[in-house]
Backbone bond lengths (Angstrom), bond angles and torsions (degrees), N, CA, C in turn:
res aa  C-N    CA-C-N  psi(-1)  N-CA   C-N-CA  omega(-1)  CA-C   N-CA-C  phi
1 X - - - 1.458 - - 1.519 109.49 -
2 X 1.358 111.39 147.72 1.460 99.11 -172.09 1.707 92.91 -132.96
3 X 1.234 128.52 140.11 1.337 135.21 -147.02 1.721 104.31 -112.76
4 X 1.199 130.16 119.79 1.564 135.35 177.41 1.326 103.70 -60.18
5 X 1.189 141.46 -18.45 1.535 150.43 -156.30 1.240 115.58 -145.59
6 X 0.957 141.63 112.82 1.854 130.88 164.09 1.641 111.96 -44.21
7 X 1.046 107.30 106.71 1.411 123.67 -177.75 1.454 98.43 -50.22
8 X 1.172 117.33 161.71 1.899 127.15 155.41 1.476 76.39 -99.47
9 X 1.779 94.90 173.72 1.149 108.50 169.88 2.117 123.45 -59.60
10 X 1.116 92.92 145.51 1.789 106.87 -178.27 1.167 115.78 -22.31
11 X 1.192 126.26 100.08 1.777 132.86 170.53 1.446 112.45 -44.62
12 X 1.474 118.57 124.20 0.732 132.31 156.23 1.786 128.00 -44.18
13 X 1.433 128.01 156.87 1.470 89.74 177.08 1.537 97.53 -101.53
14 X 1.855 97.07 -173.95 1.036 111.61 -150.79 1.621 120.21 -69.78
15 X 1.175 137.37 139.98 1.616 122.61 175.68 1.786 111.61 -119.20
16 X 1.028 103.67 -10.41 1.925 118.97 168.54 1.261 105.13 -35.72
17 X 1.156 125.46 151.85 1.095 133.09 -161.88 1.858 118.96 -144.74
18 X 1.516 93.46 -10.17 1.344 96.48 -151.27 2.225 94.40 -104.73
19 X 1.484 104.52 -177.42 1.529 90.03 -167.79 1.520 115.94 -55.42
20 X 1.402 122.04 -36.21 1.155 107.40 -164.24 2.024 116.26 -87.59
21 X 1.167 108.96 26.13 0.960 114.18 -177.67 1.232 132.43 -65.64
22 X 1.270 171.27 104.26 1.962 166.68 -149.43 1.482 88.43 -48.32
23 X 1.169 118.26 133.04 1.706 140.01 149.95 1.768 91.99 -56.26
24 X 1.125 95.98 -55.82 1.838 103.24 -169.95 1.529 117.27 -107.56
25 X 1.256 115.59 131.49 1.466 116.01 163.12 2.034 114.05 -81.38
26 X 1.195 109.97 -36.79 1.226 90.91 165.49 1.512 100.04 -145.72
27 X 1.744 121.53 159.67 1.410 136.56 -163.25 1.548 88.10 -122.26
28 X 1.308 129.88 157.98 1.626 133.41 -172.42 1.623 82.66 -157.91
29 X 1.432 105.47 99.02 1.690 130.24 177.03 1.721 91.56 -86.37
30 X 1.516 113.11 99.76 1.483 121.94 149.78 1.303 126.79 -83.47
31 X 1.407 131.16 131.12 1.393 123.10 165.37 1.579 116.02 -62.65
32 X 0.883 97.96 -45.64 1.729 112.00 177.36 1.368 109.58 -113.41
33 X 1.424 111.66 156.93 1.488 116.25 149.84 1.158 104.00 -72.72
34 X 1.611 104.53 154.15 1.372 137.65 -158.52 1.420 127.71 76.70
35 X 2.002 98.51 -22.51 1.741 88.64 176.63 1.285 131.47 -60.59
36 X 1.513 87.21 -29.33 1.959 84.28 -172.10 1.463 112.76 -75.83
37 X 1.728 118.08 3.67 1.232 114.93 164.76 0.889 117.38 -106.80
38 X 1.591 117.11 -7.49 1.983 112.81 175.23 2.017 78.28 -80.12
39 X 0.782 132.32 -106.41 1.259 150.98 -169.96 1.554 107.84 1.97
40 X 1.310 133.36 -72.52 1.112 145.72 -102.82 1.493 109.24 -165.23
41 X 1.389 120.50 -13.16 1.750 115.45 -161.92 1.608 101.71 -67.11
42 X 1.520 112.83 -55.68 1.060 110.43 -179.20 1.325 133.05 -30.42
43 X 1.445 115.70 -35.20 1.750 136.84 -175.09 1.076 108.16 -96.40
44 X 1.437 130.81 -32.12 1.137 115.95 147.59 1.168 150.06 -83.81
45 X 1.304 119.49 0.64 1.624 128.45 137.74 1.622 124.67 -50.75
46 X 1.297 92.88 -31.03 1.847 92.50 179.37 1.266 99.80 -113.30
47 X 1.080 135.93 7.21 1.560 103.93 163.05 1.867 106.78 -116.58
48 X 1.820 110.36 21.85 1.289 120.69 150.05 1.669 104.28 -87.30
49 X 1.447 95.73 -42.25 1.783 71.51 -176.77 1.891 119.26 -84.63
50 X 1.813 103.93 16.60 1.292 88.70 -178.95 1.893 94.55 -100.86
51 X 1.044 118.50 5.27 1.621 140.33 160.35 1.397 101.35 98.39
52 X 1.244 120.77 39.75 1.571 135.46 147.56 1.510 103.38 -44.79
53 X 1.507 106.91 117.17 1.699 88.09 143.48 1.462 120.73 -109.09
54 X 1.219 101.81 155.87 1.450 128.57 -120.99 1.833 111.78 -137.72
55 X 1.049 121.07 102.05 1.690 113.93 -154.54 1.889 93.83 -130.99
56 X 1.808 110.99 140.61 1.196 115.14 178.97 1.361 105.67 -101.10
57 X 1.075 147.94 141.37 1.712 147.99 154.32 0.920 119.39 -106.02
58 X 1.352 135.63 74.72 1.792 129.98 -177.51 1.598 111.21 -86.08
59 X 1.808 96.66 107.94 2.092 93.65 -173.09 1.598 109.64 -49.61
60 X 1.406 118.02 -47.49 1.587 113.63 -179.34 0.952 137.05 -145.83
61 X 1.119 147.02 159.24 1.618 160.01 -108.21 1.948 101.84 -95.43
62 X 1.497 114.07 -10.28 1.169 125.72 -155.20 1.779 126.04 40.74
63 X 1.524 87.04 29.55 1.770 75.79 -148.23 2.096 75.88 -120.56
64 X 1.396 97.60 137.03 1.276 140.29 44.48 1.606 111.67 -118.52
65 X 1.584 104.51 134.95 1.611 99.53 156.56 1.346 124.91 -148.56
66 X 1.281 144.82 -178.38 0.948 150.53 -151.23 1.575 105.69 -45.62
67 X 1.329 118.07 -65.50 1.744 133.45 -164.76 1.272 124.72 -103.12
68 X 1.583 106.02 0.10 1.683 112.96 -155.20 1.463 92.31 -137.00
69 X 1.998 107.56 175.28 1.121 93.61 -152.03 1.707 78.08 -164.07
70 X 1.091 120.25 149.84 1.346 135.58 -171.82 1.685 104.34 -27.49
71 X 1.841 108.21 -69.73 1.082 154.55 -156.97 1.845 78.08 -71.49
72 X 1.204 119.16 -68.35 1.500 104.28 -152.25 1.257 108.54 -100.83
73 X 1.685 122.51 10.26 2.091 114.73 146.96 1.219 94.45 -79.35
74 X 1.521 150.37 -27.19 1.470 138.66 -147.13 1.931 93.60 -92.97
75 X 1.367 104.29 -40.82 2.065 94.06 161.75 1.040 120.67 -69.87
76 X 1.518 124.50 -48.43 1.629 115.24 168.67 1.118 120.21 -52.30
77 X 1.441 126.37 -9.09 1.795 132.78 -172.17 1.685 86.14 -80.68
78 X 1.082 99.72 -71.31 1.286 106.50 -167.28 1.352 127.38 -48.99
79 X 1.529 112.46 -41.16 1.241 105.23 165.19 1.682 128.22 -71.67
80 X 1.545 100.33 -17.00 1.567 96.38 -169.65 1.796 86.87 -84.90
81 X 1.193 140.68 -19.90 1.561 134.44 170.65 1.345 112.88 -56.05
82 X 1.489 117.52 -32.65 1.519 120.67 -172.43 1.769 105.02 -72.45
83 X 1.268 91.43 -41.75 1.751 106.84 -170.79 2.134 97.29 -56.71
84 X 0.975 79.45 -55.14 2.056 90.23 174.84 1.814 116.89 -48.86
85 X 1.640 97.57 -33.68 1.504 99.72 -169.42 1.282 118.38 113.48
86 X 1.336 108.78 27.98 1.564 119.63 178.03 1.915 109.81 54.77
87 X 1.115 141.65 30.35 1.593 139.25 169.83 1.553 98.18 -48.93
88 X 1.007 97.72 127.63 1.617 126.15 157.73 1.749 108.62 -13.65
89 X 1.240 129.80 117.88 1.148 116.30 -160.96 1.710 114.46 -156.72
90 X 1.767 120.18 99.18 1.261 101.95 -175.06 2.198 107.43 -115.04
91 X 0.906 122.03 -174.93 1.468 126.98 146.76 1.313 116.57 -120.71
92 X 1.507 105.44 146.94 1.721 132.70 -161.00 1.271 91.89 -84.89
93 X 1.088 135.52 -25.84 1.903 125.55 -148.63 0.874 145.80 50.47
94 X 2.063 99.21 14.49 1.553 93.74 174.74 1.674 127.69 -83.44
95 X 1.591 90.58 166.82 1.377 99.07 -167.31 2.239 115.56 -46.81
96 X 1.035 108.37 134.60 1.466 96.89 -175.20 1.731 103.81 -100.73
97 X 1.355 94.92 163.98 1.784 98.50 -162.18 1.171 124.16 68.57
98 X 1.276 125.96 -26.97 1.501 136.52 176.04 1.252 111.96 -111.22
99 X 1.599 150.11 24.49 1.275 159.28 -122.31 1.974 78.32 -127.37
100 X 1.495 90.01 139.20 1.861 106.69 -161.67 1.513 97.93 -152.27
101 X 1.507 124.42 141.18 1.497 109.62 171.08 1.281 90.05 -108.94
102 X 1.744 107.27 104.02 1.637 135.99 166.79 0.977 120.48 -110.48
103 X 1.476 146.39 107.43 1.370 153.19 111.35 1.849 83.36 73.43
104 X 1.395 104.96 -100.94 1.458 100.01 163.70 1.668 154.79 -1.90
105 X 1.384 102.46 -59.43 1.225 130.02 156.81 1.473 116.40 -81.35
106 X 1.424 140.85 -22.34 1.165 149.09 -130.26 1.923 68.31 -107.85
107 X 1.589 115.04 -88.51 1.257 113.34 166.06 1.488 150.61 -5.09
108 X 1.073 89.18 -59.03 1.541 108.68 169.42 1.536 117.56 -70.43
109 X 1.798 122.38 -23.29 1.342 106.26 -176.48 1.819 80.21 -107.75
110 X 0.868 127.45 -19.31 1.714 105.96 165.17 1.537 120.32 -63.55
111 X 0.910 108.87 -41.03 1.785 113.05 164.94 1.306 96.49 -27.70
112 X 1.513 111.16 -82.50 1.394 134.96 -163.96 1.865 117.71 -40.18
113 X 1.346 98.96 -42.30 1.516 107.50 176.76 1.653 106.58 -84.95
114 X 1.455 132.47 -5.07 1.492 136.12 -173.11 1.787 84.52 -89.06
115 X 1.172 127.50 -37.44 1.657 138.24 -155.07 1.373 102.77 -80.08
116 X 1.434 121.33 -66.12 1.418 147.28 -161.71 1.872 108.29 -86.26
117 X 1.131 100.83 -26.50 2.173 121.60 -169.60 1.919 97.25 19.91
118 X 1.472 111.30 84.14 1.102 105.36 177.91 1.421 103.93 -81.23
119 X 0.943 142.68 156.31 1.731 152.98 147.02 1.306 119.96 -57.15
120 X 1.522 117.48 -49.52 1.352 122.84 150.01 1.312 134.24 -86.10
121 X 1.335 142.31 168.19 1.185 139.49 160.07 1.303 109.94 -135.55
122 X 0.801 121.22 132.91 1.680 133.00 170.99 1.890 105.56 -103.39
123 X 1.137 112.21 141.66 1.832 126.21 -156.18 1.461 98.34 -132.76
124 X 1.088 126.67 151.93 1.517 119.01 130.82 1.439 130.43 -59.98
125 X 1.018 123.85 139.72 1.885 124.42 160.51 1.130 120.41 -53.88
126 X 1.479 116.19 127.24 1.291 123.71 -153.55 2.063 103.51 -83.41
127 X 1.265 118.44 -22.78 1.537 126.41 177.85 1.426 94.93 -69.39
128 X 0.958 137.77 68.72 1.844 130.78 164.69 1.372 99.63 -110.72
129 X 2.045 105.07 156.58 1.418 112.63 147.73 1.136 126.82 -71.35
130 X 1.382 140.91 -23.71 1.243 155.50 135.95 1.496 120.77 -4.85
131 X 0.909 142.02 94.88 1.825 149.12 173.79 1.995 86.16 -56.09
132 X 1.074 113.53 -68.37 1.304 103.58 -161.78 1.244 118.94 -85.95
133 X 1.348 124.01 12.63 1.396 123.85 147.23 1.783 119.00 -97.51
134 X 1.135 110.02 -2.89 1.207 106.09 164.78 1.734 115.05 -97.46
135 X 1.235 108.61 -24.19 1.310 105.77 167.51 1.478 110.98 -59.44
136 X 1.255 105.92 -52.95 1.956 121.44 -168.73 1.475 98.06 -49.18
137 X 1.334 112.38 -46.63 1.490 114.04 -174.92 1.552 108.26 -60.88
138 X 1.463 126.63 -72.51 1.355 109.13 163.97 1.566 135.80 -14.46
139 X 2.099 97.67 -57.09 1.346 78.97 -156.33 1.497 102.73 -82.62
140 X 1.405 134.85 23.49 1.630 129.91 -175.31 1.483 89.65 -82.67
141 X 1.461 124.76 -66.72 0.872 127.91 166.83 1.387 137.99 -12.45
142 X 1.321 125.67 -65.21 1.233 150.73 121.34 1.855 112.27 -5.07
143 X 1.208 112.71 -83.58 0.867 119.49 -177.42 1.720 122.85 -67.03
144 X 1.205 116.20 -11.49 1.241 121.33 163.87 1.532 118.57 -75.43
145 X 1.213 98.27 -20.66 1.817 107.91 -166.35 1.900 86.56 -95.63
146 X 1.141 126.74 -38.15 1.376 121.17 -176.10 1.494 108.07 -71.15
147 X 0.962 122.34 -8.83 1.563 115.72 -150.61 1.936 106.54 -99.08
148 X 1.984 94.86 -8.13 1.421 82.61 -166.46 2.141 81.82 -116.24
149 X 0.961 143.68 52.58 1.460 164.31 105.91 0.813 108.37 -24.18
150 X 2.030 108.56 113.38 1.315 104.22 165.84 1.532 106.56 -105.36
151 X 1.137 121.18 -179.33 1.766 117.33 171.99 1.344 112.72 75.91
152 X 1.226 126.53 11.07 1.617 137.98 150.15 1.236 120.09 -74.26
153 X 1.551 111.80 152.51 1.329 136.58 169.88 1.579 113.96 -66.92
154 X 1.554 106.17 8.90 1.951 103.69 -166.14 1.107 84.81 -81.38
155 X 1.774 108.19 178.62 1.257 117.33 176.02 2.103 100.71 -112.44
156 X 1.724 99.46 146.16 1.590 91.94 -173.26 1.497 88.88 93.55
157 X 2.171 69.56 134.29 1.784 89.40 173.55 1.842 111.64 -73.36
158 X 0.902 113.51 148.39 1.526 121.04 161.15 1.412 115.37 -22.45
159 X 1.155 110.79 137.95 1.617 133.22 178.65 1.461 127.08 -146.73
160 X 1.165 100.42 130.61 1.419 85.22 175.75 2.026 107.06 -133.42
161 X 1.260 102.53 121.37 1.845 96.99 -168.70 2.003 118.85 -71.16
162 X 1.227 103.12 136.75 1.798 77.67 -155.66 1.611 113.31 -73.89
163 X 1.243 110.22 0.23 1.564 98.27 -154.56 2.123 85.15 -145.18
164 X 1.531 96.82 154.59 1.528 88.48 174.15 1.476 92.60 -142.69
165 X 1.444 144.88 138.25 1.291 147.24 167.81 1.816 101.79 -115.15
166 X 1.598 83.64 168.42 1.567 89.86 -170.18 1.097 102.53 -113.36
167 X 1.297 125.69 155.57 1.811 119.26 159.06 1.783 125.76 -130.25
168 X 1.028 120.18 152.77 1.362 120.93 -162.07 1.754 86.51 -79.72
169 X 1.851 96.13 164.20 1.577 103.01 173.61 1.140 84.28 -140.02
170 X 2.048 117.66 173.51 1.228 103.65 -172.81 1.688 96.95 -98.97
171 X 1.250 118.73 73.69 2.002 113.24 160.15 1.621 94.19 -142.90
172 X 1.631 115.49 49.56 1.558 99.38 177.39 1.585 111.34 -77.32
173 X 1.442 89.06 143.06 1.873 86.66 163.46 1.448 116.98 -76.47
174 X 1.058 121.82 -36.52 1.502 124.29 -176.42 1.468 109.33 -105.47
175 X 1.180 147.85 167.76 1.372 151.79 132.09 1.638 101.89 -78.18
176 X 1.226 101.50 122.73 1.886 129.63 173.75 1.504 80.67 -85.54
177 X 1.573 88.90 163.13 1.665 104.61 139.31 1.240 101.94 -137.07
178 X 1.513 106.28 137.67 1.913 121.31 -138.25 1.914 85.68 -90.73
179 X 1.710 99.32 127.73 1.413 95.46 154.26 1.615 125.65 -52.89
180 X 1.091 127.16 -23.83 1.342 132.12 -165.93 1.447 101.23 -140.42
181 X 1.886 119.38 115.19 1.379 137.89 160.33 1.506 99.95 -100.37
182 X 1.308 117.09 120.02 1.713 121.72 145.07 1.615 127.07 -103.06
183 X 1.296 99.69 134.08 1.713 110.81 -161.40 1.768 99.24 -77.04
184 X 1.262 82.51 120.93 2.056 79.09 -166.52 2.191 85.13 -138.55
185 X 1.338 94.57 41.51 1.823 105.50 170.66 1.693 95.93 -67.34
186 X 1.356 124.22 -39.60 1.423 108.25 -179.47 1.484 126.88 -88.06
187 X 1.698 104.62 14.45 1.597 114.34 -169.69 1.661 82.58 -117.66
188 X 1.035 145.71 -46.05 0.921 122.49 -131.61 2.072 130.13 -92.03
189 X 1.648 89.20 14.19 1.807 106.70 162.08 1.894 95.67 -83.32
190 X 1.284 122.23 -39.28 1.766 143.23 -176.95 1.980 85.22 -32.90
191 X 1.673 89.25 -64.23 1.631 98.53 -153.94 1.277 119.41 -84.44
192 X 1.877 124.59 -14.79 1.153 126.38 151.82 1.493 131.64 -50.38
193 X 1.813 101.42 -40.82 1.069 118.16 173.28 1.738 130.44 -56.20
194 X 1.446 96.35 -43.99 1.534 124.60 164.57 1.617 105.69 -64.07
195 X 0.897 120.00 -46.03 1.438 117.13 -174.81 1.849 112.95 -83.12
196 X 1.240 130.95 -10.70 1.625 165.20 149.62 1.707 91.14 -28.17
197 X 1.427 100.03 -65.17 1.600 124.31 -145.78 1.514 96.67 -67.67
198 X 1.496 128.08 -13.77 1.282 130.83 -168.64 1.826 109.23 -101.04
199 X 1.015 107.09 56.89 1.576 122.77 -154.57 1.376 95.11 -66.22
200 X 1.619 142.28 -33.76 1.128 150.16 -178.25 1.682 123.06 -59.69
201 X 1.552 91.70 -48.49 1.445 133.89 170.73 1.778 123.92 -51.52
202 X 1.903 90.07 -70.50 1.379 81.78 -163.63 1.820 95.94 -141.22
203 X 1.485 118.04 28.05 1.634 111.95 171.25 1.631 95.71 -124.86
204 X 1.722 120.20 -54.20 0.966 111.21 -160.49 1.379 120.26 -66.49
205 X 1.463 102.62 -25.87 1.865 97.24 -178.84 1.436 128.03 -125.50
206 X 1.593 92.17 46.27 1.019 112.33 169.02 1.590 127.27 -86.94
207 X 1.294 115.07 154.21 1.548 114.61 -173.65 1.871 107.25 -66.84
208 X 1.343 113.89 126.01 1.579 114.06 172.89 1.339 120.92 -76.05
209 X 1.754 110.39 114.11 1.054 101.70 -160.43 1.108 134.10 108.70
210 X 1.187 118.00 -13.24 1.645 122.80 166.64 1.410 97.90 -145.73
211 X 1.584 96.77 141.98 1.736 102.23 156.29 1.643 135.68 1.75
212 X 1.295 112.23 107.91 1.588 97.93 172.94 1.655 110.49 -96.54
213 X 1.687 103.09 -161.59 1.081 107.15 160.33 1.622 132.66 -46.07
214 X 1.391 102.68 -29.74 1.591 105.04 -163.02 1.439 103.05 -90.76
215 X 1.482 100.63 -37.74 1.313 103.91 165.30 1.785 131.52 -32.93
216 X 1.265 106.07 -58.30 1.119 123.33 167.74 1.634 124.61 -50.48
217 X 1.093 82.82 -59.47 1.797 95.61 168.33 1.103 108.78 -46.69
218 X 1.124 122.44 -33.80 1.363 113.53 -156.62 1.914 107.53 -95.70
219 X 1.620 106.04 -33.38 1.314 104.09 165.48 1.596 139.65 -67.91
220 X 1.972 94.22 -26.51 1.679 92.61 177.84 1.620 92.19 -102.12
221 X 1.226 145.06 48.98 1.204 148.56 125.03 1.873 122.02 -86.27
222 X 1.049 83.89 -31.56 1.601 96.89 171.08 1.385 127.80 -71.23
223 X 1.694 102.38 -34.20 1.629 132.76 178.66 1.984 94.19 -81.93
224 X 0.850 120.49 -45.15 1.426 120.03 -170.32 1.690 103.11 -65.78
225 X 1.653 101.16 -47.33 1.590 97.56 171.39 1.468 125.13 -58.04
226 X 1.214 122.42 -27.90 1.551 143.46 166.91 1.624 96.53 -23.05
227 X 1.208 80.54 -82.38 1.729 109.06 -149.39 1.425 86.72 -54.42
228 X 1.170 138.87 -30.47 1.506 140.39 177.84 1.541 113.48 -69.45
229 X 1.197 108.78 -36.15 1.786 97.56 176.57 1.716 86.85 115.06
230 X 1.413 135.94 -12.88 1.615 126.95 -164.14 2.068 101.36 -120.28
């Protein structure tokens, strides 16, 4: 993950109590379902069980694709959310394959952060092969800066989220080396499992016999722990 801001050290979550307090300590903006579990599941298993709250936003349906089907990513969503620990979890409806940071869209995920007021944000990385993860990345961006506007027609008082991090997906064009590794060695059967649930995605059409998606995931997570000492 590579961070727009020099973090202080890791926010605690929230204990405020009073109105203006975050619904959410951190928001995890997916382009698709499944990203925030290729990306991110691991960390968000442990920073639910460090009593983070913890919210998913997937802009769109990923669908259409080869094996899957409106109806059956929206059960695999669900089940791979249960596998995580049930976190707070909606979809945007935007259009997929055609995903644009427009005026339109720009709105609609500021709404969402005026509703939810995470403190953190978690993004995609903006260097992808992906058209619609580089859009997604923009429009968080975008939409974080819209969201704290006053004298608009949005709905929700003004917000502004303090911190935004990035996260890798697996279509990078480049290999980063991530300002920020978190040791998630005790999450990470949590996030295989979650990532299992996407049978459309990443078991059924996979090549027999060689490495899949999860596969992978699972080795340059292992390589990232390296370099960490875990």
């Amino acid at each position: 993950m590579r961070p727009q801001e020099r973090p202080r050290p890791f926010m605690t979550p929230s204990r405020m109590e009073h109105a203006d307090a975050p619904t959410l300590d951190a928001l995890v903006v997916a382009t698709h379902p499944d990203d925030a579990e290729l990306g991110l599941g691991g960390t968000i298993v442990r920073l639910i069980g460090q009593g983070w709250k913890v919210g998913i936003l997937d802009l769109t349906s990923g669908e259409p694709t080869p094996l899957g089907t409106t109806e059956r990513r929206a059960a695999e969503t669900a089940a791979a959310n249960a596998a995580l620990g049930n976190p707070w979890r909606k979809n945007l409806g935007l259009p997929n394959r055609s995903l644009e940071p427009t005026l339109a869209h720009r709105r609609a995920l500021a709404a969402v952060f005026r509703k939810v007021r995470p403190r953190l944000l978690f993004a995609p990385y903006w260097e992808d092969a992906h058209p619609d993860h580089v859009a997604a990345s923009r429009l968080v961006e975008d939409a974080r800066f819209w969201s704290k506007l006053s004298k608009t027609d949005m709905p929700g008082t003004p917000f502004h989220p303090a911190r935004i991090l990035y996260y890798f997906s697996v279509h990078l064009k480049i290999v980063e080396r991530p300002d920020l590794l978190i040791d998630i060695s005790d999450q990470l059967d949590a996030k295989v499992a979650a990532l299992r649930r996407y049978r459309s995605q990443l078991v059924d059409n996979q090549p027999e016999g060689k490495p899949g998606v999860i596969d992978s995931v699972c080795d340059r997570t292992r390589f990232w722990g390296h370099t960490i000492g875990v």
